[in-house]
N, C-alpha and C positions, 0 to 999 in steps of 0.2 A: 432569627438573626437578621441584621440591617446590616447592609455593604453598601457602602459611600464611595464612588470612586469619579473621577473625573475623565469622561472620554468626547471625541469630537460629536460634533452635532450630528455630520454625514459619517458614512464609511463605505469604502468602496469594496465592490465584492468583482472577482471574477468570474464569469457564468461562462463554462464551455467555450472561453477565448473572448469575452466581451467584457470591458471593463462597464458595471454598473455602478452608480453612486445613489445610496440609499440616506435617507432621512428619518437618523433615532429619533428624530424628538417626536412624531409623529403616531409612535408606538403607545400605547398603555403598556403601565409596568406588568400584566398578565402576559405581553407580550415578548418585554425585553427578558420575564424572568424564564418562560419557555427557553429562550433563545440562550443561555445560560447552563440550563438545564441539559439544551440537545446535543452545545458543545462540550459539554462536561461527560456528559455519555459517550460520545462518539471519539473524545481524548482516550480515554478508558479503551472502549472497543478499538481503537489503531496501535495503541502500546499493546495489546495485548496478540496482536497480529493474528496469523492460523494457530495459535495457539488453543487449547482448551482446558476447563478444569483449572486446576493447582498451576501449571505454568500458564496460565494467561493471567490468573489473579497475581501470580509475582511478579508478569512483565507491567501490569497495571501500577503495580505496587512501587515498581523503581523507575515510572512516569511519575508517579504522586510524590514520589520523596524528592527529585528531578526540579518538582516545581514550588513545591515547599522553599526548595534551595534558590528560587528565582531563575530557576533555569530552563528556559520558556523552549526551545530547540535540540532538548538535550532526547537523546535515545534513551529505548526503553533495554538498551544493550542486547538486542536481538543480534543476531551473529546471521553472519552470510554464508549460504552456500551456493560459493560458486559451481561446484560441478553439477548439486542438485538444480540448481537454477540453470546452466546449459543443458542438462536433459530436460527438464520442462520444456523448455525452448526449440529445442531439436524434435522433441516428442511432437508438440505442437502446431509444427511445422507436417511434420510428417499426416499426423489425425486431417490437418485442415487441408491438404493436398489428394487424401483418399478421397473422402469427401466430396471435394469435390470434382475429381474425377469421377467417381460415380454419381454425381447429381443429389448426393444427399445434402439435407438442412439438418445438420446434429442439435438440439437442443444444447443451453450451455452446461446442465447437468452429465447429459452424456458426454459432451463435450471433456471438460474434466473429468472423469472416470477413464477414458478414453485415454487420455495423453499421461495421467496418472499412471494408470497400467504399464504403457507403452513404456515410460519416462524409466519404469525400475526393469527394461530387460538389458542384456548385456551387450547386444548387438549396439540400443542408444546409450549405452553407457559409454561403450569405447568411440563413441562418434562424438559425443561430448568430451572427453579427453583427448583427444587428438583436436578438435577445437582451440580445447582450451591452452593446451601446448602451444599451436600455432600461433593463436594469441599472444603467450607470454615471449615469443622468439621476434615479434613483428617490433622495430623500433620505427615510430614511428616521428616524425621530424615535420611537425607543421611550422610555416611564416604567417604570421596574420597581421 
């Protein structure tokens, strides 16, 4: 297959808060097609999120049809969970303050197992709920 498409000569990339300006034309096409390639895999692999198996292939699935449509921004309609996502958070907090209280360097493997655990007991369960109440009661009224 041959794809024709017209892009600028530079493109600027963000590196960890530094804006870079890069020069395509400089590239051989083994290069621009890698380049192609790594973002078409890693489009894939971020729709697909912690998923695995069977639902990671359909959050992939409804990125592809997404863009089929021209819809370059659109979700892979992954859904939020907020309470799971304030127990990670609280859990997190919790593992990285043991830690280092006691002088350990947790690897990020343990790390995660760690706050995982932590994250499903009921103690952080109801600390993240009462959170997230607090949260939904706070009006908060900025001027800018």
């Amino acid at each position: 297959m041959q794809v024709t498409f017209n892009i600028a000569d530079t493109l600027t990339a963000n590196i960890r808060g530094t804006m870079v300006e890069r020069d395509l034309t400089a590239l051989p096409t083994e290069a621009l097609v890698y380049i192609f390639q790594y973002g078409f895999q890693r489009i894939n692999n971020d729709s697909a999120g912690q998923n695995k198996g069977e639902d990671a292939v359909a959050n992939s699935d409804k990125k592809w049809k997404a863009l089929t449509e021209g819809k370059i921004r659109a979700s892979s309609t992954r859904t939020t969970d907020e309470l799971g996502k304030e127990c990670r958070r609280v859990a997190a907090e919790r593992v990285d303050a043991a830690a280092k209280a006691k002088g350990v360097k947790l690897d990020a493997d343990n790390r995660k197992a760690l706050v995982a655990k932590l994250a499903a007991t009921e103690a952080i369960i109801n600390v993240a709920k009462a959170n997230l109440a607090t949260m939904a009661e706070i009006d908060i009224d900025l001027d800018f």
